[in-house]
C-alpha positions as CSV (number, residue, x, y, z in Angstrom):
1,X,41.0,-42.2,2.5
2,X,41.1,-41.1,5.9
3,X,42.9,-37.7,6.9
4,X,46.8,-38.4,7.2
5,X,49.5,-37.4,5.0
6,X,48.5,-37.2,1.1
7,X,44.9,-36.7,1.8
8,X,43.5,-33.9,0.1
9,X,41.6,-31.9,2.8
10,X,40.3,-29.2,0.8
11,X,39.4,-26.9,-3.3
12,X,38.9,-24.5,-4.5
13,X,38.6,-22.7,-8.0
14,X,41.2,-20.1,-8.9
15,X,41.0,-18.0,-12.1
16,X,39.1,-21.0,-13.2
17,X,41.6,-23.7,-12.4
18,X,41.1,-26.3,-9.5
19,X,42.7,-26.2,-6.5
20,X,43.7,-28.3,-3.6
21,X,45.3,-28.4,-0.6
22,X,47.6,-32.0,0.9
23,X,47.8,-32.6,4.1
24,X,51.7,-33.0,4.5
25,X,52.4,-31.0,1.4
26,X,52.9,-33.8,-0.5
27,X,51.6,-35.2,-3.9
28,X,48.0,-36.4,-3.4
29,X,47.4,-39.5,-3.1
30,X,43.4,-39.6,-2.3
31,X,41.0,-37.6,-0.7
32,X,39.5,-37.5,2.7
33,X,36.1,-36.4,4.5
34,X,36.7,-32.8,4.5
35,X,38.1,-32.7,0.6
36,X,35.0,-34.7,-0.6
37,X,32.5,-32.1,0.7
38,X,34.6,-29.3,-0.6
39,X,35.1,-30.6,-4.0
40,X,31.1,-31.8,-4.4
41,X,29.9,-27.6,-2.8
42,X,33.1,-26.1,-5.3
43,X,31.3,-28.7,-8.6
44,X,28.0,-27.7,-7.5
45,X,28.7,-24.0,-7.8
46,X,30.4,-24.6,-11.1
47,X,27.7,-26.6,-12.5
48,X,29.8,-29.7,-13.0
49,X,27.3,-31.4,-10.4
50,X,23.7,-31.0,-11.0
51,X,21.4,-30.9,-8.0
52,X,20.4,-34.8,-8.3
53,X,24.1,-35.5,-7.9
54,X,24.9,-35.9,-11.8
55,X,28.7,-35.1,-13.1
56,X,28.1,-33.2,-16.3
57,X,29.9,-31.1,-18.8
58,X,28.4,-27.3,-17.3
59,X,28.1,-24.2,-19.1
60,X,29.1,-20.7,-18.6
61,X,31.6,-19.1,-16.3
62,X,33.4,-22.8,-15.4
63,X,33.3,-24.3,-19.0
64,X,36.4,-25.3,-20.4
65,X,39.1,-25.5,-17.5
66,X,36.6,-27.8,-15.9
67,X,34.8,-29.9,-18.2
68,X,37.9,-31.1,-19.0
69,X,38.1,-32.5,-16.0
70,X,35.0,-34.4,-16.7
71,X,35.3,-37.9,-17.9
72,X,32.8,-40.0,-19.9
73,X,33.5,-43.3,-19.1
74,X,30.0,-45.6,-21.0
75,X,28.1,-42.9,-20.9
76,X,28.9,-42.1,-16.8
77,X,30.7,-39.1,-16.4
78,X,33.8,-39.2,-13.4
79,X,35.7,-36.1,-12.5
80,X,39.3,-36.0,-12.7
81,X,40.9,-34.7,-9.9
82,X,44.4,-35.3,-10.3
83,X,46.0,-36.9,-12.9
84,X,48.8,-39.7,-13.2
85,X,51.9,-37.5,-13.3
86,X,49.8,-34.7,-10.4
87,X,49.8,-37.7,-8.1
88,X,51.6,-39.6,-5.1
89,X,51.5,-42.9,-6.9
90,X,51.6,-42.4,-10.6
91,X,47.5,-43.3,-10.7
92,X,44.8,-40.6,-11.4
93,X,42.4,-39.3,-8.9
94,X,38.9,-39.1,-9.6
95,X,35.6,-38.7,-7.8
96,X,33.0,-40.8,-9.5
97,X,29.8,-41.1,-9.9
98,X,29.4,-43.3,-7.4
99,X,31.4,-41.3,-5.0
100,X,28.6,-38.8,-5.4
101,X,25.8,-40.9,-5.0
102,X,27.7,-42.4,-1.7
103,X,27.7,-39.2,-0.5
104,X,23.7,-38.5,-1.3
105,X,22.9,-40.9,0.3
106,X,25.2,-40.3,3.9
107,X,24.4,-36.5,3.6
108,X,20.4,-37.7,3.1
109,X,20.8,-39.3,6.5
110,X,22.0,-36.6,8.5
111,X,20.3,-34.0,7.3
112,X,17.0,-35.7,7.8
113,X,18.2,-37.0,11.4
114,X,18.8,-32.8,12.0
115,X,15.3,-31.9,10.4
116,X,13.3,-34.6,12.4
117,X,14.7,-33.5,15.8
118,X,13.9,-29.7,14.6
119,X,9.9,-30.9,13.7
120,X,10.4,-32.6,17.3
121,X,11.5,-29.4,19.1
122,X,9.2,-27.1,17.0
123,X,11.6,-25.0,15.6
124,X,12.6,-23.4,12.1
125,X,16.1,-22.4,10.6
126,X,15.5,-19.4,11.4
127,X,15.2,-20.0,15.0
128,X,18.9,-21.7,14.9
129,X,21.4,-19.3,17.0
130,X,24.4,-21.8,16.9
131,X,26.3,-25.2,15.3
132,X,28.5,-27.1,16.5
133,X,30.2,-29.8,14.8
134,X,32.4,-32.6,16.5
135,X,34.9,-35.3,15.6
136,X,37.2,-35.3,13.2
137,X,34.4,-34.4,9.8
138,X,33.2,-31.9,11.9
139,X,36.8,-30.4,13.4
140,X,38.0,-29.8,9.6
141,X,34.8,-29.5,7.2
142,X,34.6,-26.0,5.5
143,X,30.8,-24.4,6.9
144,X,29.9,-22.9,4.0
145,X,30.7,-26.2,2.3
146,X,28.8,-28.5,4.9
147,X,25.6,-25.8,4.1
148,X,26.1,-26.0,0.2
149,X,25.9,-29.5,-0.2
150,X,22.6,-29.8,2.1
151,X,24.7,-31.3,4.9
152,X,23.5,-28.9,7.5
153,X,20.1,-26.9,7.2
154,X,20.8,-23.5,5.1
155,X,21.8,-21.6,7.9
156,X,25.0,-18.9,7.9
157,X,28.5,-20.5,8.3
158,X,28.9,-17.5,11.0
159,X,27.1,-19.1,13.2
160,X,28.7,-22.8,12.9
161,X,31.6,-23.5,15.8
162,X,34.0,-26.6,15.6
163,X,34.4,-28.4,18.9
164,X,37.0,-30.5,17.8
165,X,36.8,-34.0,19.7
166,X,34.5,-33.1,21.7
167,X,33.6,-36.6,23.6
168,X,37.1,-37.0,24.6
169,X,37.4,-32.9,26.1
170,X,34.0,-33.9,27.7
171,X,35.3,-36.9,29.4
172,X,38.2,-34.6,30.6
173,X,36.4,-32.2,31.4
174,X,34.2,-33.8,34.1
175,X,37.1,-36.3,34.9
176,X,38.6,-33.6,36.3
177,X,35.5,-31.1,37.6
178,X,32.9,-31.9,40.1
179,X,30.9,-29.1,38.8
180,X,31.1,-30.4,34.6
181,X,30.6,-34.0,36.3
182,X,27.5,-32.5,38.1
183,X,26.4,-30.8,34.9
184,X,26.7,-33.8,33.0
185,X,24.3,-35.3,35.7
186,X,21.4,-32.5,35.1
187,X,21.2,-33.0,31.6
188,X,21.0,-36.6,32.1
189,X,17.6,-35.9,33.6
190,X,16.1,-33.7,30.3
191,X,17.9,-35.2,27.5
192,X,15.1,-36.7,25.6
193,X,16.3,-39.8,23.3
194,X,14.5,-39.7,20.1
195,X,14.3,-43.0,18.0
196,X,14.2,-42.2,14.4
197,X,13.8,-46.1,13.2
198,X,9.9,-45.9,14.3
199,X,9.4,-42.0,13.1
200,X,7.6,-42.4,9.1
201,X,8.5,-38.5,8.6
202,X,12.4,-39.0,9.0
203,X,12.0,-41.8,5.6
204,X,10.3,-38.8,3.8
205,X,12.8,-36.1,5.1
206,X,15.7,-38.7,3.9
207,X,14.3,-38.5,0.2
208,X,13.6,-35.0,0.4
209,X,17.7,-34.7,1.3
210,X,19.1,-36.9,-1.1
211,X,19.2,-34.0,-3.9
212,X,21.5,-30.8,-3.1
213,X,19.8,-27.6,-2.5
214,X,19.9,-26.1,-6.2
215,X,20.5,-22.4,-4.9
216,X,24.7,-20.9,-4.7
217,X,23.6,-19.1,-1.8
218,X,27.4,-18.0,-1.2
């Protein structure tokens, strides 16, 4: 759902248990952008989600709390998130299967867009100084959560800014500046559009995203 009141925005695991927060400090009654890339880095870490994006029973530190959780539905495995009494209207939360591989496969694409304009620059990770994200994933996702899950390359979360929405502060911005207006003008003349339908490496840096990294960096 998208982020209003109800939406759950964000987990994490305490003394083993999951937890979430709701926007509007209500019961939940789904869960939003931000929530869906927290909960998928917080099951990664645990094990619950393996890195090809399979919901299993783990083993070790997370065991019983949250395979619990975990669901086997025909021999799929969803993970319950909240359960019919937890939620806003009386009908259990879960993140599926399918919810994961939805998310493989949106994560796949921007992660390879990112890596094809960094093989068109000529530049490594390493050589990243700064991140910004925009619009309204990017204003509320957790960083280290966005890295986890493969979403952004591996780089550290201290160096990832939010802009919040940054195309409308930009059309403010040289709306009412000459200069910003000017200096939206310059970059109009270096701004190199790159058209990743015609590029064969950004299909083989798609498949190489569609897995999670396998290492709990963090």
């Amino acid at each position: 759902m998208i982020a209003k009141t109800g939406a759950i925005e964000g987990f994490g695991i305490d003394a083993g248990l999951l937890r979430y927060n709701i926007i509007g400090n209500v019961k939940p009654k789904g869960i939003c952008g931000s929530g869906l890339v927290d909960l998928v880095a917080v099951l990664l870490r645990s094990g619950i989600i393996d890195h090809e994006g399979l919901i299993q029973h783990a083993q070790g530190e997370f065991g019983d709390a949250l395979n619990e959780r975990v669901i086997d539905n025909s021999g799929v495995c969803n993970f319950l998130i909240a359960s019919e009494k937890e939620s806003y209207d009386q009908m259990p939360i879960y993140l599926t299967q399918k919810d994961v591989r939805e998310l493989q496969l949106s994560k796949g694409a921007v992660a390879a867009r990112i890596r094809t304009l960094m093989h068109e620059m000529g530049v490594g990770v390493g050589d990243i100084t700064r991140v910004c994200l925009a619009g309204a994933l990017g204003n509320y996702v957790n960083p280290y959560s966005a890295v986890r899950i493969g979403l952004i390359p591996m780089v550290s979360p201290n160096i990832i800014t939010s802009l919040g929405n940054a195309a409308t502060t930009g059309a403010s911005m040289v709306l009412l500046s000459k200069d910003y207006w000017q200096t939206a003008n310059d970059l109009v003349e270096f701004i190199e559009h790159v058209e990743l339908s015609s590029r064969l490496d950004f299909n083989g840096y798609f498949i190489e995203h569609m897995d999670f990294p396998q290492e709990n960096v963090w």
